[in-house]
C-alpha positions as CSV (number, residue, x, y, z in Angstrom):
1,X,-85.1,55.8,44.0
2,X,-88.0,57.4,41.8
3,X,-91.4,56.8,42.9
4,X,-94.1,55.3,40.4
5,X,-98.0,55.3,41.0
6,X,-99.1,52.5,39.4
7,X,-97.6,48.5,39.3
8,X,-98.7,47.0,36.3
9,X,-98.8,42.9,35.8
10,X,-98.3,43.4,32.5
11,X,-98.1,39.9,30.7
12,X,-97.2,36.2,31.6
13,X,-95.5,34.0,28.3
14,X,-95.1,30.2,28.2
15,X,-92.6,28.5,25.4
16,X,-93.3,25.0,26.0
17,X,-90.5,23.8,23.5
18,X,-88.0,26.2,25.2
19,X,-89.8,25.3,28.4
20,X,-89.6,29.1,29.6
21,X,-92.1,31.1,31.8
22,X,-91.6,35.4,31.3
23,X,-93.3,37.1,33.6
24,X,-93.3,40.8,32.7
25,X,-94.1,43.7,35.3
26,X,-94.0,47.8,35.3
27,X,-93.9,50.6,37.5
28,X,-95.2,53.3,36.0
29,X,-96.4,57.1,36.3
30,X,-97.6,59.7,33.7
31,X,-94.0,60.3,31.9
32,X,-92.1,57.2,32.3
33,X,-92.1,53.5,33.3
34,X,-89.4,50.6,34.4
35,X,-90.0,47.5,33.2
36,X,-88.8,44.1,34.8
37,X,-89.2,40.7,33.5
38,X,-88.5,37.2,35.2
39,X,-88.3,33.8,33.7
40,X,-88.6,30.4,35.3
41,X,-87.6,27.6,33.3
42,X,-89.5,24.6,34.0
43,X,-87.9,21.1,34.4
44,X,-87.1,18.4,32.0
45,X,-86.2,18.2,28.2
46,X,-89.5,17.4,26.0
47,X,-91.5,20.2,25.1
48,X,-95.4,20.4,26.4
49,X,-98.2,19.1,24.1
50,X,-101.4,20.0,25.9
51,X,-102.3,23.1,27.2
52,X,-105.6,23.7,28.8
53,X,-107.6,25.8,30.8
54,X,-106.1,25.0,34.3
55,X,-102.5,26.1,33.2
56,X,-103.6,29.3,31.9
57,X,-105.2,30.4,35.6
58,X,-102.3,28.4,37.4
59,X,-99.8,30.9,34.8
60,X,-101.9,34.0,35.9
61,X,-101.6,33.3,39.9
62,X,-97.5,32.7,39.2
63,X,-97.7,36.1,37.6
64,X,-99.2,37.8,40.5
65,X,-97.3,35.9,43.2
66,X,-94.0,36.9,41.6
67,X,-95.4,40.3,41.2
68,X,-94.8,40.8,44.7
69,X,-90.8,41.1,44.6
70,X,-90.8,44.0,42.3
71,X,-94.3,45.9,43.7
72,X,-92.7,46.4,46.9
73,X,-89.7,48.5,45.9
74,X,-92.1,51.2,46.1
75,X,-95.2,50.3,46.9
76,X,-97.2,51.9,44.2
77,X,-101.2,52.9,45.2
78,X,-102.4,51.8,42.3
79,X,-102.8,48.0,40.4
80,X,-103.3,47.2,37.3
81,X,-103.7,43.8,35.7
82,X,-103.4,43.0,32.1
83,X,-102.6,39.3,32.1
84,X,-105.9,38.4,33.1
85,X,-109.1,39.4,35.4
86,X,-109.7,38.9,39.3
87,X,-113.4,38.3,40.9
88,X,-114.3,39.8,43.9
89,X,-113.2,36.9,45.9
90,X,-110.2,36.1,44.0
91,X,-108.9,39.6,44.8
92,X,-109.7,39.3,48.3
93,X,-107.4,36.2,48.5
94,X,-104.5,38.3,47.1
95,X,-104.9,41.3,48.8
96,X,-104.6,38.4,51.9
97,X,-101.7,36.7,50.5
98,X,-99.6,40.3,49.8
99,X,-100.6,42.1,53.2
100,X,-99.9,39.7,55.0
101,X,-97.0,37.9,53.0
102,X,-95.3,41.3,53.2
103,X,-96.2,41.8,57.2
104,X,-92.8,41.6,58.4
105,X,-91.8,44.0,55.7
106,X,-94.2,46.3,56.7
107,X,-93.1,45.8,60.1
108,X,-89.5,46.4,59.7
109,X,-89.9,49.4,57.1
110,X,-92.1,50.5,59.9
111,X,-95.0,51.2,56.7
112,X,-98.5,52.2,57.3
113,X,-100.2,49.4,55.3
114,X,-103.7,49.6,56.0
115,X,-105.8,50.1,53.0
116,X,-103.0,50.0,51.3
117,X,-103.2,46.5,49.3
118,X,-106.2,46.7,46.6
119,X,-106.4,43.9,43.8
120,X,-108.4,45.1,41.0
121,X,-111.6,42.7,39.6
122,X,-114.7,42.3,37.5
123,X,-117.1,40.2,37.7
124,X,-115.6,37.7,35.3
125,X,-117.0,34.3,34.6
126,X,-114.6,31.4,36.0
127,X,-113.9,27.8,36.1
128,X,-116.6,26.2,38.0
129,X,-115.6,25.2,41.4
130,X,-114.5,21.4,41.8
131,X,-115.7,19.1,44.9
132,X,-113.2,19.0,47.5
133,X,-111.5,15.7,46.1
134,X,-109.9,13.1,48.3
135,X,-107.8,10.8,45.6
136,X,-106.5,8.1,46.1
137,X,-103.7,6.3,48.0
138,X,-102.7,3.5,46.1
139,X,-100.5,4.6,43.2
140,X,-100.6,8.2,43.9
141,X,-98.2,10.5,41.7
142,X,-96.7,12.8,44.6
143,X,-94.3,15.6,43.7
144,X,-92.5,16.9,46.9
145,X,-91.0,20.2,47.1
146,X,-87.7,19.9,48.9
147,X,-85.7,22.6,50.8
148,X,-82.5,20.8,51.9
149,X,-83.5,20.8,55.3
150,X,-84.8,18.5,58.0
151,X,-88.8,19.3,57.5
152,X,-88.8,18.1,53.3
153,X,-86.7,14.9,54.4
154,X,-89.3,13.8,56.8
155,X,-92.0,14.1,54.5
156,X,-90.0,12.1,52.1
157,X,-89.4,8.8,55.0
158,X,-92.7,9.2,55.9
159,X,-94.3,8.5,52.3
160,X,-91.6,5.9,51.6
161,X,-92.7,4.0,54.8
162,X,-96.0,3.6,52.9
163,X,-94.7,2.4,50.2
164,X,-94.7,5.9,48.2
165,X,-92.3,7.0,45.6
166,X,-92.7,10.4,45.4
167,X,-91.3,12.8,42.7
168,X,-88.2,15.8,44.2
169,X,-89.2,19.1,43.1
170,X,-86.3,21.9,44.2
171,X,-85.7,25.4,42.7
172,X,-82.1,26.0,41.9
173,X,-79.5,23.5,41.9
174,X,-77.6,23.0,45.0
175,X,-74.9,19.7,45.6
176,X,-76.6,19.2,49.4
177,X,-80.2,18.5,47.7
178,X,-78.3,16.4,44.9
179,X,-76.8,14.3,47.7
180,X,-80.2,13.8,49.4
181,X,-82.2,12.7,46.8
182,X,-79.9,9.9,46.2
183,X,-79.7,8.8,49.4
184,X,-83.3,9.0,49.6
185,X,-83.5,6.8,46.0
186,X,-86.0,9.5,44.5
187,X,-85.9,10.8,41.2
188,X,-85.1,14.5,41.6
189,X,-86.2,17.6,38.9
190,X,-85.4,21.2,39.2
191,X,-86.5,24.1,38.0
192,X,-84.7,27.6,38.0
193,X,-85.8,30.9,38.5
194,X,-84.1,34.1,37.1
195,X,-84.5,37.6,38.7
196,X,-85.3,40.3,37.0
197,X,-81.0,42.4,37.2
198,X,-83.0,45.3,37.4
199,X,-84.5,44.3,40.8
200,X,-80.7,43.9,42.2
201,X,-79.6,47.6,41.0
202,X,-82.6,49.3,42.7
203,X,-81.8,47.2,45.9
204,X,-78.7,48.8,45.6
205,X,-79.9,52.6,45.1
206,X,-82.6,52.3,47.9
207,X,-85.7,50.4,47.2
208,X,-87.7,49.4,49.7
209,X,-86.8,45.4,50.3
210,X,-87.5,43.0,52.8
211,X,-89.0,39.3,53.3
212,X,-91.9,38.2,50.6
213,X,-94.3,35.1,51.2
214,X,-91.5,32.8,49.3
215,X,-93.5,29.2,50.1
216,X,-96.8,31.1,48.3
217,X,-94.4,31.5,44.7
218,X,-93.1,28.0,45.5
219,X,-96.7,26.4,46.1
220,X,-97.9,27.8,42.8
221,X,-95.1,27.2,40.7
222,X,-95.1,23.8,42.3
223,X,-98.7,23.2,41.2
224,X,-97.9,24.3,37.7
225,X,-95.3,21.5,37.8
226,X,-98.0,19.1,38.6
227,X,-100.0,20.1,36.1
228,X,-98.0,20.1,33.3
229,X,-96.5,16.8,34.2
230,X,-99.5,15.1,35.7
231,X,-98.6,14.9,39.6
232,X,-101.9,14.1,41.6
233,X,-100.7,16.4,44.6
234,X,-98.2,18.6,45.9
235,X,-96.6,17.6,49.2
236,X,-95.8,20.1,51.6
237,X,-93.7,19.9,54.6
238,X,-94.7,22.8,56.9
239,X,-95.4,22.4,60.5
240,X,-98.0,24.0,62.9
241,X,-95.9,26.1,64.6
242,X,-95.6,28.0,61.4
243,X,-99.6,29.3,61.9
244,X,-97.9,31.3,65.3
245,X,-97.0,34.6,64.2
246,X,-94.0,36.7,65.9
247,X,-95.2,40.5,67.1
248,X,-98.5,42.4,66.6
249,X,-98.1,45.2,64.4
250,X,-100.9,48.3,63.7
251,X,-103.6,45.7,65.2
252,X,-102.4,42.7,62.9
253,X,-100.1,39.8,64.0
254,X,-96.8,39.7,62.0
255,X,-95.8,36.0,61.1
256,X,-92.9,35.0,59.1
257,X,-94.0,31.9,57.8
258,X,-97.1,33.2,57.1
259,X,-97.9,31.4,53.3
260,X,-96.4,28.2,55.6
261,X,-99.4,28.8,57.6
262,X,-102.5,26.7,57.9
263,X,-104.4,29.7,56.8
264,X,-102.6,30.0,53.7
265,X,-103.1,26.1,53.4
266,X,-106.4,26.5,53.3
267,X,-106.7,29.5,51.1
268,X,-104.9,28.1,48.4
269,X,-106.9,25.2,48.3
270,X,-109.6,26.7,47.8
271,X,-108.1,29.2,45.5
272,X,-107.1,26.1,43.1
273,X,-110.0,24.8,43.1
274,X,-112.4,28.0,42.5
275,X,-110.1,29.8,40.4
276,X,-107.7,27.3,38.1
277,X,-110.3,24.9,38.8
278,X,-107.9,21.9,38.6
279,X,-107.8,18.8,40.9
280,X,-104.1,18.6,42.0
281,X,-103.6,18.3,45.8
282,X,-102.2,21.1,47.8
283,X,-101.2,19.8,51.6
284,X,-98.8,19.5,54.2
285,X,-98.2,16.3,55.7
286,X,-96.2,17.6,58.5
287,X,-99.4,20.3,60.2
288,X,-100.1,18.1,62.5
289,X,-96.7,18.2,64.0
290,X,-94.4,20.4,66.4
291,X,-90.7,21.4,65.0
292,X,-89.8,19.4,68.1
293,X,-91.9,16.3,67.0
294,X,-90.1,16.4,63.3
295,X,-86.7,16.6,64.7
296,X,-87.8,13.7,66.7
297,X,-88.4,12.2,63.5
298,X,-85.5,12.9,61.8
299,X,-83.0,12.3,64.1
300,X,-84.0,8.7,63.7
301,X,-82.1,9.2,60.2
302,X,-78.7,9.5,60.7
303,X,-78.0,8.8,56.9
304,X,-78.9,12.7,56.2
305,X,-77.1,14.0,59.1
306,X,-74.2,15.1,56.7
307,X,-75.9,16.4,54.0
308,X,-79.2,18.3,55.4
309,X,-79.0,22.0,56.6
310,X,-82.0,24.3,57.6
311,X,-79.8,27.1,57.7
312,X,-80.7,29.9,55.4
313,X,-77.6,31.9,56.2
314,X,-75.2,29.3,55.4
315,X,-77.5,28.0,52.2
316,X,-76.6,31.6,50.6
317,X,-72.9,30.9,51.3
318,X,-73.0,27.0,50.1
319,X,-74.8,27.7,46.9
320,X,-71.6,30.6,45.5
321,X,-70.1,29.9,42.4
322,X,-66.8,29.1,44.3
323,X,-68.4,26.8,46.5
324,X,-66.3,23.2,47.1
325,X,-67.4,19.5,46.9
326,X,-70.0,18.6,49.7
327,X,-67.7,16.8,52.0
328,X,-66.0,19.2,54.4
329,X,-68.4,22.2,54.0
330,X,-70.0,23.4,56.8
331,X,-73.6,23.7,56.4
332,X,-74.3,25.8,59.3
333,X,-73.1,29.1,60.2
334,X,-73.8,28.5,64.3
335,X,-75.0,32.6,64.9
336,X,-78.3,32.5,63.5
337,X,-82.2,31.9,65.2
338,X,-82.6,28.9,62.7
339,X,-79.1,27.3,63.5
340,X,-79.7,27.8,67.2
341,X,-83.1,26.5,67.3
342,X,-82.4,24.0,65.1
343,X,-79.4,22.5,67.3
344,X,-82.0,22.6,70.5
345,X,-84.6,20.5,69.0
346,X,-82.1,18.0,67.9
347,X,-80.3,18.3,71.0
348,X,-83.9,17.1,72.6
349,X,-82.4,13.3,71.1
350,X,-79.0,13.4,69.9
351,X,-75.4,13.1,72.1
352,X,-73.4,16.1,72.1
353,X,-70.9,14.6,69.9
354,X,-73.2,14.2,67.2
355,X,-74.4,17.2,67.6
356,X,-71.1,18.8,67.1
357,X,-70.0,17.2,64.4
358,X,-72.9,17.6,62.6
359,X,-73.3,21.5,63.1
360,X,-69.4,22.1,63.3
361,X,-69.2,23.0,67.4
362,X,-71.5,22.6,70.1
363,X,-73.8,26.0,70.0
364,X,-75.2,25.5,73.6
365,X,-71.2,26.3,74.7
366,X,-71.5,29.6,72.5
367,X,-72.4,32.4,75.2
368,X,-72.3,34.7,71.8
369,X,-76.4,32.9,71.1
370,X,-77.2,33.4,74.7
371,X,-79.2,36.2,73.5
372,X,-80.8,34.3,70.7
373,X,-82.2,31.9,73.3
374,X,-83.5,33.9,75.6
375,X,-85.6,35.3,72.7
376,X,-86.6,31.7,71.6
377,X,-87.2,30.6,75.0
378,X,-89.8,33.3,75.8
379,X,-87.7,34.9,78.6
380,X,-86.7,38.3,76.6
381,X,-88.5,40.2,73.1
382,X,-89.9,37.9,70.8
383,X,-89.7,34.7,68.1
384,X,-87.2,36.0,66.0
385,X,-88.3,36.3,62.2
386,X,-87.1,33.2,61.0
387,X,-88.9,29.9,60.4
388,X,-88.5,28.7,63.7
389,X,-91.0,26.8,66.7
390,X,-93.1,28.5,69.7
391,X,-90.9,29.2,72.8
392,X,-93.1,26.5,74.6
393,X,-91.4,24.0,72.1
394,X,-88.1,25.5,73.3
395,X,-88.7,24.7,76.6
396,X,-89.4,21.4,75.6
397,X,-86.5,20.8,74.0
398,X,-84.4,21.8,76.8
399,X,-86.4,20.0,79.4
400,X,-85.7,17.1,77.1
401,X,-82.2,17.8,76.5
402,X,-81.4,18.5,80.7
403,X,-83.0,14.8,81.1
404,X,-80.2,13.1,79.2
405,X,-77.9,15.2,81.0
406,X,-74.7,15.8,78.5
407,X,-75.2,19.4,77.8
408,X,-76.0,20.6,81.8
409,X,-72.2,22.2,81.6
410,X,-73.0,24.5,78.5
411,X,-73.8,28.1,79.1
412,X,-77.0,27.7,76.8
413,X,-78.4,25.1,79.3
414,X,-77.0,26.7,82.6
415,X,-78.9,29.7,81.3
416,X,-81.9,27.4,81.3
417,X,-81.8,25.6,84.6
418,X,-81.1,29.0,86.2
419,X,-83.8,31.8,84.4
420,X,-85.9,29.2,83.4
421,X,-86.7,26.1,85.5
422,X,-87.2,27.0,88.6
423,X,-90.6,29.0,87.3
424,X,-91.9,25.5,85.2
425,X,-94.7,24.2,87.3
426,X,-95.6,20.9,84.8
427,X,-92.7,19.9,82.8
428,X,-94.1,16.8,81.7
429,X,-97.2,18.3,80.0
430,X,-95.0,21.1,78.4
431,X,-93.0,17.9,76.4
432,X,-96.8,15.8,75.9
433,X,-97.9,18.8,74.1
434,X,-95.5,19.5,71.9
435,X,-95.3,15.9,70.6
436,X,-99.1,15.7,70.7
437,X,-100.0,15.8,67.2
438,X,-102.5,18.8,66.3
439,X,-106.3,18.0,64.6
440,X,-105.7,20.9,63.3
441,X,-105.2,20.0,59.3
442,X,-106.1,20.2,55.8
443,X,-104.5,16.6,55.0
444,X,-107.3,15.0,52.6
445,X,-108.3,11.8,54.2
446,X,-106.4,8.9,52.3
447,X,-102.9,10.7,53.6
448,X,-103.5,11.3,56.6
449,X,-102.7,8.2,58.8
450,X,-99.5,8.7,57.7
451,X,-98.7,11.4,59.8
452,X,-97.7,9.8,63.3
């Protein structure tokens, strides 16, 4: 692929009657350019009456967020920004959000990316920065992004057992979220996002690819949502053990679920209320909890077990063109970190029939993932890149999982009580901690008894 020296965010269009967001892009250098543009079409059917302010910064951060897919085919040196201009401190924040949003690219391209990241700014006057609002409780307008998987749904029970009614946001359709919604008895709204083709065809010649900071584009796009439709907050459902990263890398630490992280959290509040100056809410109601806690959690809902997957490899299968009804898919593919890790944490509470009929086999009895748990456990490399717990909440799940008993002939959990158990001084303590709820937060005060 040709190399360009400069990425240009060149503009960012809203249609409210169509309901259509174009966000345009170029790589460019002094005799040619390649010009991308994607679209998001927002949810419902009436077109928007009032725009403001607020929508106008909240458009301008979509633009740069989505810039990321298409800067990183080549990874100009040069920014430029013509939808709009960046402070000092705004640019800080996204030189943050793309360095380390793109850290396990880096990593895996094995790309020098020090200095690399600059955001352009001025010294531009902005929307004055709001208080730190806590809203209100009672009669709160929620909109709740929702994945599919086991995290979103727990969210969901724990606002209804409040009394809450929040609003499903999902992008793309998919029959699995369909299904949960109306079990769940929430209204559910979707909007779709469309790709630049050009982006696929240099995929396919040799750009540089790799993971981007997905949950940042869905967080914004979310809050735009809210904005336009007058949600009060954004519910998120990430856990703590997204703020662990994986592997150091040239002196910084490499996290997958990095814009999952608290950090991000708390970034992007700020961000929203310094630099679109609007007083949505932006939190996750699950921080305070381990993947092992949620599991915990959801496992007391059996009414999702045939419906909800976390598995991303298995997502990209089940949302084809050819796929079949709901009923008699399987919704995990049973080789991958999030499947295996998954089925451990669940395995922590639920009989191995269950289990297998819910994830199509039992993968404790697969000596193919041994590997895989070694890595997850702590025993061997380290936490693969997927959005997946700590080892210590692993070991937890094991040690809970060997206390029932029904899975101690499996390879998985031989494995286990072999490499493993003998060198665990306090058991007990390794399971109280990772279904000790964290302090660590940025839950505004009225929601935040409603985490257990």
């Amino acid at each position: 692929m040709k190399h360009f020296d400069r990425f240009i965010f060149d503009k960012v269009d809203f249609d409210p009657a169509s309901r259509e967001i174009r966000l345009h892009y170029a790589l460019a250098d002094s005799t040619s350019d390649m010009r991308f543009m994607e679209k998001i079409i927002l949810p419902g059917n009436s077109p928007f009456s009032i725009l403001h302010s607020q929508l106008d910064a909240a458009l301008f951060a979509l633009h740069l967020i989505g810039g990321i897919s298409y800067y990183k085919t080549c990874l100009p040196k040069k920014m430029e920004i013509r939808s709009g201009v960046l402070n000092k401190k705004q640019a800080a924040f996204w030189n943050a959000v793309y360095e380390n949003g793109l850290g396990e690219f880096f990593y895996k391209n094995n790309i020098d990316f020090g200095g690399l990241i600059q955001f352009p700014f001025e010294n531009p006057p902005h929307p004055n920065p709001l208080p730190k609002g806590e809203g209100g409780l009672e009669g709160g307008k929620l909109l709740v992004p929702i994945g599919g998987g086991k995290d979103s749904i727990v969210t969901i029970e724990l606002l209804k057992k409040v009394g809450l009614q929040p609003t499903l946001l999902r992008m793309g359709h998919h029959p699995l979220i369909e299904e949960e919604a109306k079990i769940a008895g929430l209204p559910l709204i979707t909007l779709e996002r469309h790709l630049s083709p050009l982006l696929f065809k240099l995929n396919e010649e040799g750009a540089l690819n790799g993971h981007i900071p997905i949950t940042a584009y869905l967080s914004i796009v979310s809050v735009i949502v809210a904005i336009l439709e007058g949600f009060d907050a954004v519910v998120m459902s990430n856990e703590r053990s997204a703020n662990v990263g994986n592997v150091t890398f040239k002196g910084m630490e490499i996290n997958h679920q990095w814009s999952k992280g608290l950090t991000f959290e708390n970034m992007f509040q700020e961000y929203l209320r310094d630099a679109v100056g609007t007083s949505v809410q932006y939190f996750s109601l699950l921080r305070p909890l381990s993947e092992l806690h949620i599991a915990k959690i959801f496992s007391q809902h059996p009414q999702y077990f045939d419906c909800a997957t976390s598995c991303n490899t298995n997502w990209r299968i089940l949302t084809s063109e050819k796929r079949s009804a709901v009923s008699g898919q399987k919704k995990w593919c049973g080789t991958c970190p999030k499947c295996a890790f998954v089925f451990a944490c669940l395995a922590a509470y639920l009989p191995t029939k269950t289990m297998t009929e819910m994830f199509g086999g039992n993968l404790f009895a697969d000596g193919a993932l041994l590997p895989l748990y070694r890595q997850l456990l702590g025993i061997e490399g380290f936490k693969p890149f997927e959005c997946v717990g700590t080892p210590e909440e692993t070991i937890a799940a094991f040690l809970l999982a060997h206390q029932r008993g029904d899975f101690d002939d499996t390879v998985a959990m031989n494995m286990f009580m072999k490499d493993l158990l003998p060198t665990l001084k306090d058991r007990h303590a390794l399971i109280e901690d990772a279904l000790t709820p964290s302090k660590e937060h940025a839950i505004p005060l009225p929601y935040s008894s409603i985490t257990p």
